[in-house]
Backbone of each chain as ProteinMPNN parsed JSONL, in Angstrom:
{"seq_chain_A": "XXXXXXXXXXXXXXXXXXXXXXXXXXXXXXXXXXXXXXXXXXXXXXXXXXXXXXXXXXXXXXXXXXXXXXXXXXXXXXXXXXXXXXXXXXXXXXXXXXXXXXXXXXXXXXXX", "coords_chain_A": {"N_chain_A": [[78.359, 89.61, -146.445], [78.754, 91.78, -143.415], [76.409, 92.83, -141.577], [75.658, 95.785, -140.376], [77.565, 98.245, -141.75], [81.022, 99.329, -140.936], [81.774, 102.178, -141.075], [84.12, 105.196, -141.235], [84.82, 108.327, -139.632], [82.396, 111.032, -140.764], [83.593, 113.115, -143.271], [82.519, 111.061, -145.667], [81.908, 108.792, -148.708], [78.936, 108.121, -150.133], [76.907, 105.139, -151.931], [73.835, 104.796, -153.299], [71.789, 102.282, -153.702], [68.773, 101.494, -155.42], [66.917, 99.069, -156.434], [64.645, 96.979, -158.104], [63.707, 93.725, -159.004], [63.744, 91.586, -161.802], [61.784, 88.582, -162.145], [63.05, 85.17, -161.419], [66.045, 83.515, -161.261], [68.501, 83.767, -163.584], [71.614, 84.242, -163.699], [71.643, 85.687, -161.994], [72.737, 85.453, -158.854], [75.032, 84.355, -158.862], [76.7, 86.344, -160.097], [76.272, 88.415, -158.521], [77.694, 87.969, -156.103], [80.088, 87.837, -157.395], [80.264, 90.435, -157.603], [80.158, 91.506, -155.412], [82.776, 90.634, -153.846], [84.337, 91.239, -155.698], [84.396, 94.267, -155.719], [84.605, 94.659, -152.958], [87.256, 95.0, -152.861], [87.903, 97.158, -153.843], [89.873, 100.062, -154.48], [89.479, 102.09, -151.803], [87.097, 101.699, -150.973], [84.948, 101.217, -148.24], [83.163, 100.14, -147.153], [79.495, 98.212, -147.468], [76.059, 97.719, -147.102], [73.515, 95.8, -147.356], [70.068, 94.764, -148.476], [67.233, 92.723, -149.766], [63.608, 92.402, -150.242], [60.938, 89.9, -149.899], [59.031, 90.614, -152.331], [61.623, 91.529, -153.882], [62.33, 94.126, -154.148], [64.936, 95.818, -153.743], [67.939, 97.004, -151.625], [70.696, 98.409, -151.917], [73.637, 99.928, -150.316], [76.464, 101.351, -150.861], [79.824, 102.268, -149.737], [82.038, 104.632, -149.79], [85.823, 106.31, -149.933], [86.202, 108.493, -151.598], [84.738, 110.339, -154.608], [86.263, 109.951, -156.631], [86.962, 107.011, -156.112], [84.471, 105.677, -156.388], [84.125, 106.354, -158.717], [85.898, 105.459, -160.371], [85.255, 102.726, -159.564], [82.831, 102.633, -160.731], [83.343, 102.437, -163.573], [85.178, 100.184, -163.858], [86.029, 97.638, -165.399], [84.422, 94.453, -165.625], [82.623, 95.007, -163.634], [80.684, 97.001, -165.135], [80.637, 95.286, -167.469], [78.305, 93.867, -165.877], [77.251, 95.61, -165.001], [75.396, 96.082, -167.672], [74.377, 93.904, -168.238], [72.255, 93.845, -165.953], [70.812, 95.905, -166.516], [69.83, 94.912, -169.012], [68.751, 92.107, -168.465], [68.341, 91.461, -164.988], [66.845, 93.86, -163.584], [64.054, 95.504, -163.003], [63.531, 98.146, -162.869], [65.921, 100.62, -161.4], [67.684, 102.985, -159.257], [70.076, 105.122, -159.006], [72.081, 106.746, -156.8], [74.357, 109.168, -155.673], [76.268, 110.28, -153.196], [76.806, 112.198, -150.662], [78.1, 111.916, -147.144], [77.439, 113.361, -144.24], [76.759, 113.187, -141.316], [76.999, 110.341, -139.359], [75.091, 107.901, -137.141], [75.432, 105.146, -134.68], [73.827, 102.826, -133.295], [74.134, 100.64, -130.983], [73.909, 98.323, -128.719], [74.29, 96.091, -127.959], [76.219, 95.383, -127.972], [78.438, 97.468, -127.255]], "CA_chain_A": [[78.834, 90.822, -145.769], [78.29, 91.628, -142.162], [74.715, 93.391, -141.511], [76.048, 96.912, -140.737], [78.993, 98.811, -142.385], [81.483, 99.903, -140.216], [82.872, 102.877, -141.527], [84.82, 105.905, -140.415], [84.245, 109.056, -139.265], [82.485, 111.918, -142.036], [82.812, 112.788, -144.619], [82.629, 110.291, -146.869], [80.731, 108.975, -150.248], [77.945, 106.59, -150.512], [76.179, 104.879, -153.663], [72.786, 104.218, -152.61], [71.252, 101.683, -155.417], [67.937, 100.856, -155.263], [66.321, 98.265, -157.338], [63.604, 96.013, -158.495], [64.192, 92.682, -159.953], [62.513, 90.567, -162.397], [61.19, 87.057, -162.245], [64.116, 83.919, -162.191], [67.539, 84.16, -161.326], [68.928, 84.339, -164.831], [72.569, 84.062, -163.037], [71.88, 86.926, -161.101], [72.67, 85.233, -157.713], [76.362, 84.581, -159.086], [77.198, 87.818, -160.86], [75.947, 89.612, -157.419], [78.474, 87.291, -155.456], [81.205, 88.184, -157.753], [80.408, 91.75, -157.393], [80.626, 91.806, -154.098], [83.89, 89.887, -154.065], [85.612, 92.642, -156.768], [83.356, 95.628, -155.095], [84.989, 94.892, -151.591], [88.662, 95.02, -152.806], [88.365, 97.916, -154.782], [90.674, 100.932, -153.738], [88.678, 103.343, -151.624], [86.014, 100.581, -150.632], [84.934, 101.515, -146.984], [82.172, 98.86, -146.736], [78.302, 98.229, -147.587], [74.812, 97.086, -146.698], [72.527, 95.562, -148.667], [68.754, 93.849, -147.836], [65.935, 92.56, -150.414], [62.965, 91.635, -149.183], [60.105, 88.985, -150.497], [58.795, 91.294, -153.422], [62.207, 91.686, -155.012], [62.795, 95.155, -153.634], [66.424, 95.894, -153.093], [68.565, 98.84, -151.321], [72.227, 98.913, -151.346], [74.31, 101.204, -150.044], [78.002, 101.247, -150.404], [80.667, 103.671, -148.99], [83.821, 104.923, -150.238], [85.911, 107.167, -149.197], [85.973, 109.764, -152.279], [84.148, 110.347, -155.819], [87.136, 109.245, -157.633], [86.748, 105.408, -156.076], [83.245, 105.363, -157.139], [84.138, 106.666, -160.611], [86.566, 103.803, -161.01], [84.433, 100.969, -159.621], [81.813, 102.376, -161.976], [83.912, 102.223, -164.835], [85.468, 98.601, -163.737], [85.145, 96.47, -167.086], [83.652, 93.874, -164.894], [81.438, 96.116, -163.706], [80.384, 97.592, -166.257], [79.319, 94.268, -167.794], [77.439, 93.616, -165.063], [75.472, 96.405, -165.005], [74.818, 96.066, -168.583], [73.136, 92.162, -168.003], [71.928, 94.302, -164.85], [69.858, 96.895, -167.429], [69.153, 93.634, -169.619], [68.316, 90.965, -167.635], [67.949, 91.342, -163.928], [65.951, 94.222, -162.846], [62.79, 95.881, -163.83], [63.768, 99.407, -162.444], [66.384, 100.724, -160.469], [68.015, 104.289, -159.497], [71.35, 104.937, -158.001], [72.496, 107.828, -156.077], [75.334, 109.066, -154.991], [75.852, 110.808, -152.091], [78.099, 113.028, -149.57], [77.912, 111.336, -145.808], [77.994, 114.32, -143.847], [76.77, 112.765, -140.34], [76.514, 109.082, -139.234], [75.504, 108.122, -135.32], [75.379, 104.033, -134.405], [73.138, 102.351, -131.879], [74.536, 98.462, -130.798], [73.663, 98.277, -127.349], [74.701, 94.493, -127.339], [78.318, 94.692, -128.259], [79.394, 98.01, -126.82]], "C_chain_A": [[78.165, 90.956, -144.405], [76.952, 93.012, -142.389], [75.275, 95.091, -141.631], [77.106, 97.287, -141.03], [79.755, 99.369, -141.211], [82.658, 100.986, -140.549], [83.256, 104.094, -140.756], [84.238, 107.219, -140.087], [84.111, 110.64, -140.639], [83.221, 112.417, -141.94], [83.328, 111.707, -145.412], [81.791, 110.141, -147.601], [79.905, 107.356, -149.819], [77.174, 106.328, -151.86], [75.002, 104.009, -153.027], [71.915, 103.429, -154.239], [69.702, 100.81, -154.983], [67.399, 100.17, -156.757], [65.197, 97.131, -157.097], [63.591, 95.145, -159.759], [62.962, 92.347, -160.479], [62.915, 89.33, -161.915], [62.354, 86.172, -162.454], [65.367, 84.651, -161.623], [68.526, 84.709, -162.401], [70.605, 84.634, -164.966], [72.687, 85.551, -162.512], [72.9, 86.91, -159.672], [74.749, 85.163, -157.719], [76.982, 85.841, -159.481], [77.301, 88.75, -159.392], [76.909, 89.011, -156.393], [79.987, 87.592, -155.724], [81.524, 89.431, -157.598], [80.919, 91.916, -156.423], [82.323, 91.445, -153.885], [84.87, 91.142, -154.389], [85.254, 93.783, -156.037], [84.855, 95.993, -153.642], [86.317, 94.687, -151.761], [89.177, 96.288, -153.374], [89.245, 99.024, -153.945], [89.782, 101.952, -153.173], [87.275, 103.06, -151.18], [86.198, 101.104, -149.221], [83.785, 100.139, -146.571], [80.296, 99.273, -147.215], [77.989, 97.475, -146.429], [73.986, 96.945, -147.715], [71.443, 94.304, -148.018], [67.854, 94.025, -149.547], [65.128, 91.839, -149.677], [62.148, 90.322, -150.32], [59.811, 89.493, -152.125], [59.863, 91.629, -154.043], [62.856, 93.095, -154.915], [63.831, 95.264, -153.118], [66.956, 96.861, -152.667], [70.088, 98.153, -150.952], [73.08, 99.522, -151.238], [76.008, 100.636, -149.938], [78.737, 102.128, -150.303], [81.901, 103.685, -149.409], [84.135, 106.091, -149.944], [86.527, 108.618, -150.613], [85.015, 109.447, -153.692], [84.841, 109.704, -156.775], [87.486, 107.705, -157.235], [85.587, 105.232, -156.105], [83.376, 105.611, -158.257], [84.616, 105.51, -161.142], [86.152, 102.782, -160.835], [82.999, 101.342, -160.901], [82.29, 102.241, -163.113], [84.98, 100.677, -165.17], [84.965, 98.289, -165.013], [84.484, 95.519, -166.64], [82.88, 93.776, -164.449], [80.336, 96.296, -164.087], [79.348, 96.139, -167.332], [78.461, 93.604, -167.383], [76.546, 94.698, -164.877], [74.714, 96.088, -166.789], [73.906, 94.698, -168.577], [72.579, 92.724, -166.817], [70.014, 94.252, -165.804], [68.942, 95.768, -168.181], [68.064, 93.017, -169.317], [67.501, 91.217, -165.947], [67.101, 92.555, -163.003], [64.639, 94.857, -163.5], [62.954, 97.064, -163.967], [64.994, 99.554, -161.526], [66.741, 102.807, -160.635], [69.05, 104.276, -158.942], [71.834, 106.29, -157.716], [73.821, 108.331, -155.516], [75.652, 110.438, -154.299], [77.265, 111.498, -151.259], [77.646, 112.356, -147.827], [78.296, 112.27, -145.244], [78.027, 113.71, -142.091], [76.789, 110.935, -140.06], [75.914, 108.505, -137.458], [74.668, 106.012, -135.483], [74.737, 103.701, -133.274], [73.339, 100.792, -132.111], [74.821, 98.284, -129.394], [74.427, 96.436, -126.586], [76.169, 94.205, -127.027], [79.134, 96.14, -127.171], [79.022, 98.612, -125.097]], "O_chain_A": [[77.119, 90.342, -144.191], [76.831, 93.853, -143.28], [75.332, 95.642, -142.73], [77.974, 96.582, -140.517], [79.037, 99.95, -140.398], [83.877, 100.88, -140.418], [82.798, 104.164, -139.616], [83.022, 107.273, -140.271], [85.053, 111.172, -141.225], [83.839, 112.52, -140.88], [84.509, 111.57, -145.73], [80.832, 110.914, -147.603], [80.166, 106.212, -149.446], [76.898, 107.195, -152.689], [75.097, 102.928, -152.447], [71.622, 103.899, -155.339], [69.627, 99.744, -154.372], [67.485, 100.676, -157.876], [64.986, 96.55, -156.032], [63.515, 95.453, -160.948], [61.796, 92.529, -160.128], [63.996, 89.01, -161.42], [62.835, 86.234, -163.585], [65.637, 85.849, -161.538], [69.198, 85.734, -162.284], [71.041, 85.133, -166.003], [73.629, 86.334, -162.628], [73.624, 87.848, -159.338], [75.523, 85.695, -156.923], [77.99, 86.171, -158.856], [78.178, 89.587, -159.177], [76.965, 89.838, -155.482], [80.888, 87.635, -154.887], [82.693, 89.791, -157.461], [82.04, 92.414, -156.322], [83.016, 92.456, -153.769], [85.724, 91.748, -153.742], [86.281, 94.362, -155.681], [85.623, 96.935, -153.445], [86.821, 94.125, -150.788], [90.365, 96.598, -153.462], [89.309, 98.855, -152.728], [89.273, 102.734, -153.977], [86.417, 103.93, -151.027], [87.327, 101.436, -148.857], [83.912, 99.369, -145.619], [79.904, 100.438, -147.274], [78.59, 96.946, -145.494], [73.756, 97.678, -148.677], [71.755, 93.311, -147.361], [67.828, 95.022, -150.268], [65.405, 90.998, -148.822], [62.702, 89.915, -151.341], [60.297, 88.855, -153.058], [59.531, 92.2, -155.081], [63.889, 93.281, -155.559], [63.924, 94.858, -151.959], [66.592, 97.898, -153.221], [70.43, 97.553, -149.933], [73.554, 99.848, -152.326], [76.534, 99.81, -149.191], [78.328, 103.127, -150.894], [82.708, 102.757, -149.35], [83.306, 106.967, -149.695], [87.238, 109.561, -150.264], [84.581, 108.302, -153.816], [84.317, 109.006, -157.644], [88.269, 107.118, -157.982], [85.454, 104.098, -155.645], [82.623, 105.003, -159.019], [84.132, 104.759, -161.989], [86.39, 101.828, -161.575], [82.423, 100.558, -161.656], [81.453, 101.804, -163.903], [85.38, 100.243, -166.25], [83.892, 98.55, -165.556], [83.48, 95.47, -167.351], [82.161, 92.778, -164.513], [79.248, 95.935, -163.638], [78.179, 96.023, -167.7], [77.797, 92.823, -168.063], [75.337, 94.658, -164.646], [73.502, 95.902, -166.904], [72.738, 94.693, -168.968], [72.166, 91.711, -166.253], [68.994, 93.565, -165.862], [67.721, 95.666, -168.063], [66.889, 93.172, -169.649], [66.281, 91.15, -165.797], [66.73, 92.278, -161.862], [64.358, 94.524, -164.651], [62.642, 97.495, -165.077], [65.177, 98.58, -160.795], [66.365, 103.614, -161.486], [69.182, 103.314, -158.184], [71.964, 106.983, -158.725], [74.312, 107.536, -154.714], [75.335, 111.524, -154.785], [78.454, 111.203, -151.38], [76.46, 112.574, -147.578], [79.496, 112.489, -145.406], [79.118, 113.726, -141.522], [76.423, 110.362, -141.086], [76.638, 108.931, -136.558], [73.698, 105.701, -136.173], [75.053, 104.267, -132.228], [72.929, 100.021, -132.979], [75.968, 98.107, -128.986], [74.791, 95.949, -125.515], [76.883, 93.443, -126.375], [80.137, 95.939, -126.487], [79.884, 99.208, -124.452]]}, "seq_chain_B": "XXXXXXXXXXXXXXXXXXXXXXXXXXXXXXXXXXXXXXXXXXXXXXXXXXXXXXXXXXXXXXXXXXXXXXXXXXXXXXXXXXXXXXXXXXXXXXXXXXXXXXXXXXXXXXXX", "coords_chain_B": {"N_chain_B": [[54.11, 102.423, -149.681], [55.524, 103.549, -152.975], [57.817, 101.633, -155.188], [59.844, 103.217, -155.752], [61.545, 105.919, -154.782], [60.128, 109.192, -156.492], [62.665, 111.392, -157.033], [63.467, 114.978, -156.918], [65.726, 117.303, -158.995], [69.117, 116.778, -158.087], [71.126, 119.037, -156.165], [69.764, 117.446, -153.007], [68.619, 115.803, -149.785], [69.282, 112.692, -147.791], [68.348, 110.422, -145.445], [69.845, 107.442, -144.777], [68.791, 104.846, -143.517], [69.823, 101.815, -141.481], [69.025, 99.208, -140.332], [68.823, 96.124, -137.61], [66.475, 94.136, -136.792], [64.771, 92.68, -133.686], [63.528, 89.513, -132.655], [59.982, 89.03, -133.152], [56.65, 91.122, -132.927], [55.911, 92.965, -131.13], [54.454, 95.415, -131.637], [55.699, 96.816, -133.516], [55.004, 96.739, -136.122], [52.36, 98.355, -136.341], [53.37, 101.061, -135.332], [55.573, 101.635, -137.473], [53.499, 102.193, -139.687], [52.327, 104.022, -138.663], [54.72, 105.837, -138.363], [55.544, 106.388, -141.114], [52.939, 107.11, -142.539], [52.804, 109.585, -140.934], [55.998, 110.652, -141.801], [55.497, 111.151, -143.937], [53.887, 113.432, -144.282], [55.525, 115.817, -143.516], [56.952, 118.832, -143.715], [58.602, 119.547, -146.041], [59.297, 116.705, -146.905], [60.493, 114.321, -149.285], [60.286, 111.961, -150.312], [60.666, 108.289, -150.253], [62.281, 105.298, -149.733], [61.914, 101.645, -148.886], [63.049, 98.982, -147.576], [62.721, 95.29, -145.767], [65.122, 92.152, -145.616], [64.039, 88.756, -145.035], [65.866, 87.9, -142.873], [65.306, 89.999, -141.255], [67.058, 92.089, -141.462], [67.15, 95.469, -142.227], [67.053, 98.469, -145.113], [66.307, 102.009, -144.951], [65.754, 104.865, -146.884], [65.242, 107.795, -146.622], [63.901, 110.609, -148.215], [64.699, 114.216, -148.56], [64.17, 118.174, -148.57], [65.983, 119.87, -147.545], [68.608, 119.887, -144.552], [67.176, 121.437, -142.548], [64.889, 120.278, -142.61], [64.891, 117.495, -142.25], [66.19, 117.505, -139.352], [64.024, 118.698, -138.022], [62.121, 116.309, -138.693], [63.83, 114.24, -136.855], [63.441, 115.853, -134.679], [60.711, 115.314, -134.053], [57.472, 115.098, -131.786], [55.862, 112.506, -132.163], [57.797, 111.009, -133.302], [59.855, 111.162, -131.64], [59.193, 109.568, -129.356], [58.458, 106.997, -131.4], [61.456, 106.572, -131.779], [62.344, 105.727, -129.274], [61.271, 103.968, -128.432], [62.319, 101.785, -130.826], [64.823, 101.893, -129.644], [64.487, 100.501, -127.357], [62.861, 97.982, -127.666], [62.928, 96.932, -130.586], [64.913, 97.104, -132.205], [67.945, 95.474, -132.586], [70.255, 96.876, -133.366], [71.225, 99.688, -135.427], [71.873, 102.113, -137.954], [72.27, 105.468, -138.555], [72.5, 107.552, -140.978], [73.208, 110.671, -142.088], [72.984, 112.374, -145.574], [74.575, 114.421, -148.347], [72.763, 114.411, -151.697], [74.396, 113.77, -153.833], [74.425, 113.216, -156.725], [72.193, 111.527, -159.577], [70.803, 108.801, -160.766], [68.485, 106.954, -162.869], [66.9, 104.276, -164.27], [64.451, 102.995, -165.839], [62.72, 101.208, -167.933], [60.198, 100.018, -168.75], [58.373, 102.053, -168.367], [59.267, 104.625, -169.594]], "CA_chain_B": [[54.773, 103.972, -150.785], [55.845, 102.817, -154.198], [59.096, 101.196, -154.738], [61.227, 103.822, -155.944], [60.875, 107.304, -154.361], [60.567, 110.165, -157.557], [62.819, 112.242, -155.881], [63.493, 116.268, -157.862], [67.323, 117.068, -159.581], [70.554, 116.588, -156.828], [71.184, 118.524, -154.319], [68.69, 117.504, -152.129], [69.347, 115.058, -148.709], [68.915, 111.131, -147.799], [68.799, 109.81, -144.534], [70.09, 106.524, -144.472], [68.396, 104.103, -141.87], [70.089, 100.71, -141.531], [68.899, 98.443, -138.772], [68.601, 94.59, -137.681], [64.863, 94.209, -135.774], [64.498, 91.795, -132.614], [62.394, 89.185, -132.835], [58.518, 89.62, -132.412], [56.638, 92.313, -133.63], [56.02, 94.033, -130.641], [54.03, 96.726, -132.123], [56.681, 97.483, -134.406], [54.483, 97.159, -137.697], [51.848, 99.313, -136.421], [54.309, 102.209, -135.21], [56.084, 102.014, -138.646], [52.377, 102.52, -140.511], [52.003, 105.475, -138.709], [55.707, 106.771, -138.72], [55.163, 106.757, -142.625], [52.435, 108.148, -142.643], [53.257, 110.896, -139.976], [56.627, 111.497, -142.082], [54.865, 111.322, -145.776], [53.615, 114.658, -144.461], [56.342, 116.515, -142.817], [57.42, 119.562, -144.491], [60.789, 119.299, -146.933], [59.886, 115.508, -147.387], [60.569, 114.115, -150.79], [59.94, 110.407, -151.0], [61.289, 107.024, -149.28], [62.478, 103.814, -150.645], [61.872, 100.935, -147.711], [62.845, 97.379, -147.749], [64.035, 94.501, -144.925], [65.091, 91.159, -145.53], [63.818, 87.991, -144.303], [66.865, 87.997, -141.946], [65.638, 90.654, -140.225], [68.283, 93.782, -142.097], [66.506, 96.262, -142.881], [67.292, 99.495, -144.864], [65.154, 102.938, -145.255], [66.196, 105.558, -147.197], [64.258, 108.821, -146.747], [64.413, 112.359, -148.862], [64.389, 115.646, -147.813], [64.438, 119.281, -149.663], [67.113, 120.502, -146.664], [69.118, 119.462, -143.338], [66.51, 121.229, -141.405], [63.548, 119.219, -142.479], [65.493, 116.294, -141.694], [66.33, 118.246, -137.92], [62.358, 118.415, -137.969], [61.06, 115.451, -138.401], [64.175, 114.021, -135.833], [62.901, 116.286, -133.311], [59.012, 115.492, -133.974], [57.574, 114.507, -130.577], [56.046, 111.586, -132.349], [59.043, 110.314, -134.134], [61.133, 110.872, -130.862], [59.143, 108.085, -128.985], [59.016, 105.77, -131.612], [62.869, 106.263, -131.462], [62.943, 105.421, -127.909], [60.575, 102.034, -128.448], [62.965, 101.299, -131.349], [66.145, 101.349, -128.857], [64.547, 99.657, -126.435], [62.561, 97.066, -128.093], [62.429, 96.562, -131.774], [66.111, 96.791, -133.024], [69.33, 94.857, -132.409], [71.208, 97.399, -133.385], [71.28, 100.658, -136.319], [73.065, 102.907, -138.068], [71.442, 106.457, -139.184], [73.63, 107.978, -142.075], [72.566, 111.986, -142.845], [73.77, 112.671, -146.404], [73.621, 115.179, -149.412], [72.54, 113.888, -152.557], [74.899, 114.929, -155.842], [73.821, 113.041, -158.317], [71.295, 110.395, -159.304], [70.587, 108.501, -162.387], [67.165, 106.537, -163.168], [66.807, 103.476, -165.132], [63.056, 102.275, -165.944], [62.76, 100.728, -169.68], [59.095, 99.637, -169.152], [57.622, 103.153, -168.361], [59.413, 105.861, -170.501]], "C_chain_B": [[55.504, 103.134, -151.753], [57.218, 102.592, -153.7], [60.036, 101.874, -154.853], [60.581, 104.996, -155.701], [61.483, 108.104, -156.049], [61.081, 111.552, -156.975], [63.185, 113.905, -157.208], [65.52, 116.066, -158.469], [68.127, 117.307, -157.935], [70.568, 118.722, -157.024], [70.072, 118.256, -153.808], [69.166, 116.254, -151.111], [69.014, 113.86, -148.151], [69.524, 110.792, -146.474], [68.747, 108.149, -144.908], [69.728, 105.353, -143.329], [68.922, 102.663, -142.139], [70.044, 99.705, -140.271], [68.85, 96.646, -138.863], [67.168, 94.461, -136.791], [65.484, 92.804, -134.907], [63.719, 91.379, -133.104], [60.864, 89.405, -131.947], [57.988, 91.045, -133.158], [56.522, 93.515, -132.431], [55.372, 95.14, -130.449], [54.659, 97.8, -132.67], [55.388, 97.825, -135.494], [53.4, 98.127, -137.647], [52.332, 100.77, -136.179], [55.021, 102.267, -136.537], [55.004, 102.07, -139.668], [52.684, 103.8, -140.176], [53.14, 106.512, -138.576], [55.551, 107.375, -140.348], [54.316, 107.437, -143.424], [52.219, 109.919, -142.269], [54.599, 111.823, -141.121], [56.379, 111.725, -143.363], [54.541, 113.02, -145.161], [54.301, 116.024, -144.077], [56.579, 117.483, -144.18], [58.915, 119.378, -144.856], [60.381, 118.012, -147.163], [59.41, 115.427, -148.968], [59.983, 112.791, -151.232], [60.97, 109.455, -149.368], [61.393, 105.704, -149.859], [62.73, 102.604, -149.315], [62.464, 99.276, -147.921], [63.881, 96.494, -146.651], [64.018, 92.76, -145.557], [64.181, 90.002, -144.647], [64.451, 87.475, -143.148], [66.481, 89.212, -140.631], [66.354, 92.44, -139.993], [67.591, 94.496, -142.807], [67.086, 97.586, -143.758], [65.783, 100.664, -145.405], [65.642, 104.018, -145.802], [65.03, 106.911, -147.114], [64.786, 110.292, -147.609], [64.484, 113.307, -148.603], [64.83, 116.826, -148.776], [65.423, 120.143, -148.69], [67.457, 120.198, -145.024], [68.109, 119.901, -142.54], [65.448, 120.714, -141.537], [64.078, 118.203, -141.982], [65.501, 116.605, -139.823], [64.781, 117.855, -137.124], [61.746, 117.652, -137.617], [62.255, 114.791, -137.433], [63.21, 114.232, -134.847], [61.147, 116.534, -133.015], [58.904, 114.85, -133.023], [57.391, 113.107, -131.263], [57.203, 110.766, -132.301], [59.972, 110.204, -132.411], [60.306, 109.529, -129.728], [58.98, 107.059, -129.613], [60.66, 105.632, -131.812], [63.102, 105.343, -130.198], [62.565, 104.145, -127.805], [61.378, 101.65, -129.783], [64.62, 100.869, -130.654], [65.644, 100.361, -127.982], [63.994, 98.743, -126.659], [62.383, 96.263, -129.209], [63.711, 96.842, -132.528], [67.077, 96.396, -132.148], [70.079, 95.955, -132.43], [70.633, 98.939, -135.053], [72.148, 101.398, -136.678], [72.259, 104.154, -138.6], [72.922, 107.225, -140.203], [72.612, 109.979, -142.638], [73.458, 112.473, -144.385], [73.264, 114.037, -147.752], [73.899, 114.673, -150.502], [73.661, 114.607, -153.504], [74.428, 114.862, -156.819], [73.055, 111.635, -158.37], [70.859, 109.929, -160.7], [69.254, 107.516, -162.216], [67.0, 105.465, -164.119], [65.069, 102.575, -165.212], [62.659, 102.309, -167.255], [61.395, 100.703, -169.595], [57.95, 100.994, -168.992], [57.872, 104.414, -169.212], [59.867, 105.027, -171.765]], "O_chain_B": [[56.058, 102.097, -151.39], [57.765, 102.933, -152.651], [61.101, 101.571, -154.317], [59.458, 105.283, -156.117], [62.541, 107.893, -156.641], [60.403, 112.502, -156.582], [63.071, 113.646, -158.406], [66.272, 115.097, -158.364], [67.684, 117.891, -156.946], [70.054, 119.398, -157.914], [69.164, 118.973, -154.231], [70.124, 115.616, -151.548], [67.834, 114.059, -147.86], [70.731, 110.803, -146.237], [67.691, 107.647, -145.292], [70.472, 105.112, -142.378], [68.422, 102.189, -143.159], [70.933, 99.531, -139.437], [68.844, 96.008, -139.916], [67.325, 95.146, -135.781], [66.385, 92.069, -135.314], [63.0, 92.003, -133.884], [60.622, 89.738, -130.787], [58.693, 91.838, -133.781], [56.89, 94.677, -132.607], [55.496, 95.847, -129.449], [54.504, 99.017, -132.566], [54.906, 98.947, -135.644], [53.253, 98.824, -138.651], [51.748, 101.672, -136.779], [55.068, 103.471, -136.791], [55.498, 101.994, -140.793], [53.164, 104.63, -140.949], [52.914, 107.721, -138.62], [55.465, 108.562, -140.661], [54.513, 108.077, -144.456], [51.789, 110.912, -142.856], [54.528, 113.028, -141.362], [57.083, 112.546, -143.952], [55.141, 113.873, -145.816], [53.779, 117.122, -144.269], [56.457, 117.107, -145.345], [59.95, 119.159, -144.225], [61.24, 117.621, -147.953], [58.546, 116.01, -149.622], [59.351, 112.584, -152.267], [61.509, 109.736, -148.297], [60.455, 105.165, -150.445], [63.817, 102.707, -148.747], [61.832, 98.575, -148.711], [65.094, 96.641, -146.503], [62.957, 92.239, -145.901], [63.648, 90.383, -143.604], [63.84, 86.704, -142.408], [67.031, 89.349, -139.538], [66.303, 93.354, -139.17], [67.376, 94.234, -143.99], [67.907, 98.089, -142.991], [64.725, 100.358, -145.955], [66.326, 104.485, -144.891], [63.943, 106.759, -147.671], [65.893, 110.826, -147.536], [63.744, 113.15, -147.632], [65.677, 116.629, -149.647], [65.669, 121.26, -149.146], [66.505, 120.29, -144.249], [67.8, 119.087, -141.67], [64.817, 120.592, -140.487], [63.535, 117.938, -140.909], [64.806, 115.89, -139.101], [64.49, 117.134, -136.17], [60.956, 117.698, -136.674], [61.491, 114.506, -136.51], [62.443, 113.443, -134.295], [60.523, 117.322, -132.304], [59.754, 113.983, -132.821], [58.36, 112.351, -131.188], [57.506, 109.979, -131.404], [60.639, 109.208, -132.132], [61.019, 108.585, -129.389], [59.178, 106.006, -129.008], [61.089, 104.495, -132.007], [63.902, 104.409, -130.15], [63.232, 103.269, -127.255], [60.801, 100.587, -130.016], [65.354, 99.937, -130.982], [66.323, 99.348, -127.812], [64.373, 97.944, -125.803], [61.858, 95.152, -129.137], [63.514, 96.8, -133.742], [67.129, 96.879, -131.017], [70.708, 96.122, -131.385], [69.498, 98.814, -135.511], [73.181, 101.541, -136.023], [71.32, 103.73, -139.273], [74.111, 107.26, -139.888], [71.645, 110.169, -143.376], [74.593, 112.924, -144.233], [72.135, 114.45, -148.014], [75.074, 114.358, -150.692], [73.699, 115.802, -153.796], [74.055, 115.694, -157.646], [73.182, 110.767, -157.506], [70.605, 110.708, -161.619], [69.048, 107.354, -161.014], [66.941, 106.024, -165.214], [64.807, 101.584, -164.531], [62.262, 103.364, -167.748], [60.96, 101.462, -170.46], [56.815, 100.909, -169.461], [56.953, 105.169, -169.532], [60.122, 105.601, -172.824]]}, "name": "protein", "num_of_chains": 2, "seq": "XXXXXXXXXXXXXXXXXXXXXXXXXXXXXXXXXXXXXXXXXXXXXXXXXXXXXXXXXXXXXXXXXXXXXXXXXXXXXXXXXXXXXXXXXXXXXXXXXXXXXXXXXXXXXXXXXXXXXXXXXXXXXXXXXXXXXXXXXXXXXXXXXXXXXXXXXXXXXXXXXXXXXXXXXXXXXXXXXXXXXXXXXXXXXXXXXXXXXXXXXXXXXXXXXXXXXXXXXXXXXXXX"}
């Protein structure tokens, strides 16, 4: 995915997911490839960002443009069994948020 | 600051920071010690969940107990010149996202 999201002008919804993995890939690296994949077609998909660093520490934020296309990607069967080998397997902790985007303001001095 | 901010029950408000850094440090990493510490103490803050890639993509999520703490620490003199040495030397580019929290769920098996 490209570095920043380029989405539209508020309001819209975000799902801010932070997490902390465990140890090994465990086919994390695929599952999170496929997500993205299904994630970024879903209806109501506006676009993410997402960074981990060395320690395993993750933040991703993704944007849609109401509550009822986050309800349905969270309830995706695909999903869904991916978070459950999520809970399982791949992280140690996480929390996920979800959110109202009331302002947004962009600084890209290079491009515009 | 630990990895997952313990933030109180929804509503409450999440700035969004999503940037790419220039290379070099600049005297980035010591200006982001003491932003953190400067905004750990601001009144209304809640917590902060930090993390950038090895690429460079960073994001920062910060908390707040209402839009004008957020206003606040914006318009802290500090904070407004390391803004100005973050446009002009220490990011590619950003996106700031002001949002209000609804709802938030918690997953940590190895502590409760």
């Amino acid at each position: 995915m490209s570095e920043l999201a380029e989405t539209p002008r508020p309001p819209y919804y975000a799902v801010i997911f932070t997490s902390v993995r465990t140890e090994g890939d465990n086919g994390y690296e695929k599952m999170a490839d496929e997500m993205v994949k299904l994630g970024f077609n879903q209806p109501g998909f506006l676009g993410a960002e997402s960074t981990r660093d060395i320690n395993g520490v993750g933040i991703t934020v993704s944007y849609w443009d109401s509550i009822e296309a986050i309800e349905n990607w969270k309830n995706h069967l695909c999903h869904k069994e991916a978070q459950k080998l999520g809970e399982d397997l791949w992280y140690k902790t996480f929390a996920t948020r979800v959110c109202k985007v009331e302002r947004h303001g962009l600084f890209k001095p290079s491009v515009e």
